[in-house]
C-alpha positions in Angstrom: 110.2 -169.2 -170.3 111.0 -166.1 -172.2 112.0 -163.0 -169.8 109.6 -160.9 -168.8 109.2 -156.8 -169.5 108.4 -155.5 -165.8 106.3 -152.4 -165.3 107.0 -151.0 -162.3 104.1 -148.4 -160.6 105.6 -145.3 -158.9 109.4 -146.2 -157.8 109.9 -145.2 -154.4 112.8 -146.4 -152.2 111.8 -149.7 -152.3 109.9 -149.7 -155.8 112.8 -148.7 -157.6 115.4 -151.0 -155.6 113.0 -154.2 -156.0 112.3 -153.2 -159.4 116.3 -153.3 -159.7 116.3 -156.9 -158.7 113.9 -157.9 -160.9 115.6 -156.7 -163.5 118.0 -159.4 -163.5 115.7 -161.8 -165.1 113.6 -159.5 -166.5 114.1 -158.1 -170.4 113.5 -154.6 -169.2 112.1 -152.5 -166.6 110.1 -149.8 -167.3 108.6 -147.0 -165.0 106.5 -144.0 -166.3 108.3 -140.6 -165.7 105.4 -138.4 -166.4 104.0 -136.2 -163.6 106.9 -137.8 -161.3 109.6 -135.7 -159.0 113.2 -134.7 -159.9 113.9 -137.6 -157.1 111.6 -139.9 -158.6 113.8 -139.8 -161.9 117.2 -139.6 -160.1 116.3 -142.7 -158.3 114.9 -144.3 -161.2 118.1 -143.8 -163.4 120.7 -144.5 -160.1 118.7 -148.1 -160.5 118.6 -148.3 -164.4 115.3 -148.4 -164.8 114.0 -147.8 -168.5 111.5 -144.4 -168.6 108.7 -144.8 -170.8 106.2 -141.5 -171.6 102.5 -143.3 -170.4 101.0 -145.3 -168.8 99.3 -146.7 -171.7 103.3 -147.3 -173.0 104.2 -148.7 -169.9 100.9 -151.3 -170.1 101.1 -152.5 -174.1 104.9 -153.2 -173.2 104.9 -155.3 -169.5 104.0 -158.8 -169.4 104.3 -158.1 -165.6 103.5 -154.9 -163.6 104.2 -154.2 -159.8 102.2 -152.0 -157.8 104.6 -150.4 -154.9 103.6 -147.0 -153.6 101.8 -145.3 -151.0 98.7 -146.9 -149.8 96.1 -144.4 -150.1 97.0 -144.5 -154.1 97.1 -148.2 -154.4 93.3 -148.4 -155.4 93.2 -145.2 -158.1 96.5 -147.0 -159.8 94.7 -150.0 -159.9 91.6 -148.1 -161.6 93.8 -146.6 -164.1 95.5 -149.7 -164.5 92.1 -151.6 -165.4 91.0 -149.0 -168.0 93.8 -150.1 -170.1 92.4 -153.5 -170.2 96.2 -154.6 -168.9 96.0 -158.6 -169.4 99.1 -159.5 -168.0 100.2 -160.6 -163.9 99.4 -157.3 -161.6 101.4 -157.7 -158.4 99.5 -155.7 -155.6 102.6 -155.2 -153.2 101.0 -152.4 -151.4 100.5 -152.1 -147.6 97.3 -152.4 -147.5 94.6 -154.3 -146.0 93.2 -157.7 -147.3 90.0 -156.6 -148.3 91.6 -153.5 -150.1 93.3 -156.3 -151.9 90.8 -158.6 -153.0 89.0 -155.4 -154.2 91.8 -154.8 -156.4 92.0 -158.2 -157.9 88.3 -157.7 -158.4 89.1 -154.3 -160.4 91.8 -156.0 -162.6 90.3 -159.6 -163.1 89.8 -161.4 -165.7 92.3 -159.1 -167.6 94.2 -159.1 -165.7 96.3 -161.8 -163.2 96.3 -160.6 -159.6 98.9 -161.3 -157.0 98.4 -160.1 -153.7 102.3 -159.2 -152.0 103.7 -157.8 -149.4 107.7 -156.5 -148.4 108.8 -157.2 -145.0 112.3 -155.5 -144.6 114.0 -153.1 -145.8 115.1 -152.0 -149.4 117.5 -154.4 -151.0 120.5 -152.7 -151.3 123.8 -152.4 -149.3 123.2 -156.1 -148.6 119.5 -156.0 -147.1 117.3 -158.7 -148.1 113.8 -158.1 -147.8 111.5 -160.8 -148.6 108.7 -160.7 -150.9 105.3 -162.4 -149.9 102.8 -163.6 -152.4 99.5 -165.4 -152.8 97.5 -165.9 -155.5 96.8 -168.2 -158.6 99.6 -170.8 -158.5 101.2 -169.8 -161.7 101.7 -166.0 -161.6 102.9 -166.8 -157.7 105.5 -169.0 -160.1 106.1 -166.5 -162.3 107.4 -163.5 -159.7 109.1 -166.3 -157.6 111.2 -166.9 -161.1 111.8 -163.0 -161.5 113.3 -162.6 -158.3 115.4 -165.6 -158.1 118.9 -165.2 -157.4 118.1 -161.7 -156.1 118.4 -159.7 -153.0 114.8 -160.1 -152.9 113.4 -163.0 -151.2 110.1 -164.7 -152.4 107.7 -167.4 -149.6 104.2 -168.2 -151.6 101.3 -168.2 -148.5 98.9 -169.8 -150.9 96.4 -169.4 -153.6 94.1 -166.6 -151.7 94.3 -162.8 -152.4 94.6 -161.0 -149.4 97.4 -163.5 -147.2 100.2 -161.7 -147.8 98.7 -158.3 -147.1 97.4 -159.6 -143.9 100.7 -160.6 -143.1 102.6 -157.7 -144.1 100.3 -155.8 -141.8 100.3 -158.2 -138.7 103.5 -157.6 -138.5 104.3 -153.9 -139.3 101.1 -153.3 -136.4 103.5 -154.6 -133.9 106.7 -153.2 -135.5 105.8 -149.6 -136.2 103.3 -149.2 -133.0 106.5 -150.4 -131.0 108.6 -148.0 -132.4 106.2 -145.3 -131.6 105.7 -146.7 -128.1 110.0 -146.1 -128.0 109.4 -142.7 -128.8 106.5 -141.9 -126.3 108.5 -143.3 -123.7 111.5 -141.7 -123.9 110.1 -138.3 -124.5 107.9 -138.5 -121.2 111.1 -139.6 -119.2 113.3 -136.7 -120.8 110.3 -134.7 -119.6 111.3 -135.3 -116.0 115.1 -135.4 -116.9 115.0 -139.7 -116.4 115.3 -140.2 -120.2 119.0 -141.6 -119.7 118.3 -143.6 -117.0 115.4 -145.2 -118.8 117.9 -146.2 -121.7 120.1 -147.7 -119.1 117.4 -150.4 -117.8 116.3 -151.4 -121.4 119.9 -151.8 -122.0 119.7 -154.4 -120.1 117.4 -156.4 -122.1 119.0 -156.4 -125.4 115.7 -158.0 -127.2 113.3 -154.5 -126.5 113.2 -151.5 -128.9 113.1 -149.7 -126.0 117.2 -150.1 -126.0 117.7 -148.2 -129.4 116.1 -144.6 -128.9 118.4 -143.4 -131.7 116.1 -144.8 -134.0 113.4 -142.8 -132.6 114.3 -140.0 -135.6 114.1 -143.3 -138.3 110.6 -143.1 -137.2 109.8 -139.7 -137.8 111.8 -139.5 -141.0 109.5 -142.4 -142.4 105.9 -141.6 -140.4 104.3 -139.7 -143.6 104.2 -143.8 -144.4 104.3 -145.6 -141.6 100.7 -143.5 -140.4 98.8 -144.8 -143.6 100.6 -148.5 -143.2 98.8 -148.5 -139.6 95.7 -146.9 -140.5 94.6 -150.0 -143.3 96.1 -152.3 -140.1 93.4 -151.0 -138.0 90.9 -151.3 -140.5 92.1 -155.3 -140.7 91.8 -155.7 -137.2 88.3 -153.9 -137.3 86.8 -156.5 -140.0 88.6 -159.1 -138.0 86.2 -158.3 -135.0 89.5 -156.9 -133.1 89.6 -153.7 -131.2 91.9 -150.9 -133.6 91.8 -148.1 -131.5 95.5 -148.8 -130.6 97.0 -148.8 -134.1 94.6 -145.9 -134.8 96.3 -144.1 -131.7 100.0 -144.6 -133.2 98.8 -142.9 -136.3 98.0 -139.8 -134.8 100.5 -140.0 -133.2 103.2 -140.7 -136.2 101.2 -137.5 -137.6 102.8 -135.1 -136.0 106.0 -135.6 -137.7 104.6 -135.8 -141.3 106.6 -132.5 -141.6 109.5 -134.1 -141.6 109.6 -136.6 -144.3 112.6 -138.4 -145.6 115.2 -136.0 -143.2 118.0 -137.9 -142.8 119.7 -135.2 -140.7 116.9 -135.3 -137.8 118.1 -136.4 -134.3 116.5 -138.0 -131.7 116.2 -134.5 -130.2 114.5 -132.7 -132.8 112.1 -135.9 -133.3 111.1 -135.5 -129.2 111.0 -131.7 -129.7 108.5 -132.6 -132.9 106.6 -135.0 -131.2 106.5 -132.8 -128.0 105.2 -129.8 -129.7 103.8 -130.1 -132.7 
């Protein structure tokens, strides 16, 4: 099979660094630079991506386009996406719920070829290796499995039906990210009454809990403007699922109140319990 051209939709941190991965078997990667940040473009050009001017240019060029970016956007991209008439494989890698999905492939279809994904890990670079779930028609799960081979970027197909990875993606990041958040509520009310080392002490001890690596309490807040929406479509999963979401719900709230704080990579763990503390 001839390569590919890959669009890819909004390169974030781990668009731009999967996108770089699928370059390797791709013929180009292209990402649209209009309307996009000064860090958009650095990070785009760090990872060689090719900039085009549209969205239209990006569309008439990809045989392949990947959706990565944040999840409250996933559906208006899609929208766009379909008004082109885009007839190649759509890969919906967004963290979103399942039924968010299959209304998505709905959008896009028949154009269009949807693939419902979902990234557990983190971005693959300095030797990470996320992997890449898929589901969808057997072909175009064929098809991204072959663009991602030999790649830092690990591919499992779930099946044929839109919406199984999603629903995996978010099973887990519901017990990841609310544990995290958990971390950080603990260890701020011990530091409240001055226990907050002892605490870390007696998780210590049981090397398989969160609970033992407060420092990445400040990872949390750096990364809760996304992490809130990501838990957000997870209780909306567990609502349709007939399972209570108030939980979830509660650890978005509560990732809230360090949305000011996005993407600092200088916070400490103290400044993230003074944050979370007093908002």
């Amino acid at each position: 099979m001839d390569q590919p051209t890959v669009g890819i939709l909004h390169p974030g941190s781990m668009g731009a660094a999967v996108a770089a991965c699928a370059a390797t078997n791709a013929a180009a990667v292209l990402w649209c630079e209009t309307g996009r940040s000064a860090a958009s473009q650095e990070r785009a050009a760090q990872f060689g991506l090719t900039p085009v001017a549209t969205l239209s240019d990006l569309l008439d060029r990809s045989d392949v386009v990947i959706s990565l970016c944040p999840p409250a956007a996933a559906e208006d991209l899609a929208r766009d996406v379909a008004a082109h008439r885009f007839a190649g494989v759509y890969v919906e890698a967004n963290a979103i719920n399942p039924e968010r999905a299959q209304r998505i492939a709905a959008l896009l279809e028949p154009d269009a070829t949807v693939v419902d994904g979902g990234v557990v890990g983190s971005p693959p670079i300095a030797g990470k290796t996320p992997t890449l779930y898929l589901s969808g028609p057997t072909l175009a799960t064929e098809r991204i499995e072959a663009l991602f081979t030999g790649t830092a970027v690990q591919t499992v197909v779930l099946g044929t039906e839109v919406g199984k990875a999603s629903a995996l993606k978010l099973a887990y990041a519901s017990f990841q990210k609310t544990s995290r958040v958990l971390v950080a509520l603990a260890v701020g009310m011990a530091r409240e009454h001055g226990v907050d080392q002892e605490l870390i002490e007696v998780a210590s001890r049981r090397t398989d809990s969160y609970l033992s690596e407060p420092q990445y309490v400040a990872k949390t807040a750096a990364r809760a403007w996304r992490w809130g929406p990501e838990l957000e479509e997870a209780a909306d999963a567990l609502t349709a699922a007939g399972l209570p979401p108030e939980m979830l719900r509660a650890a978005a709230t509560t990732l809230a109140r360090w949305n000011d704080v996005k993407d600092d990579g200088e916070l400490t763990l103290t400044d993230a319990l003074n944050r979370l503390a007093q908002p």
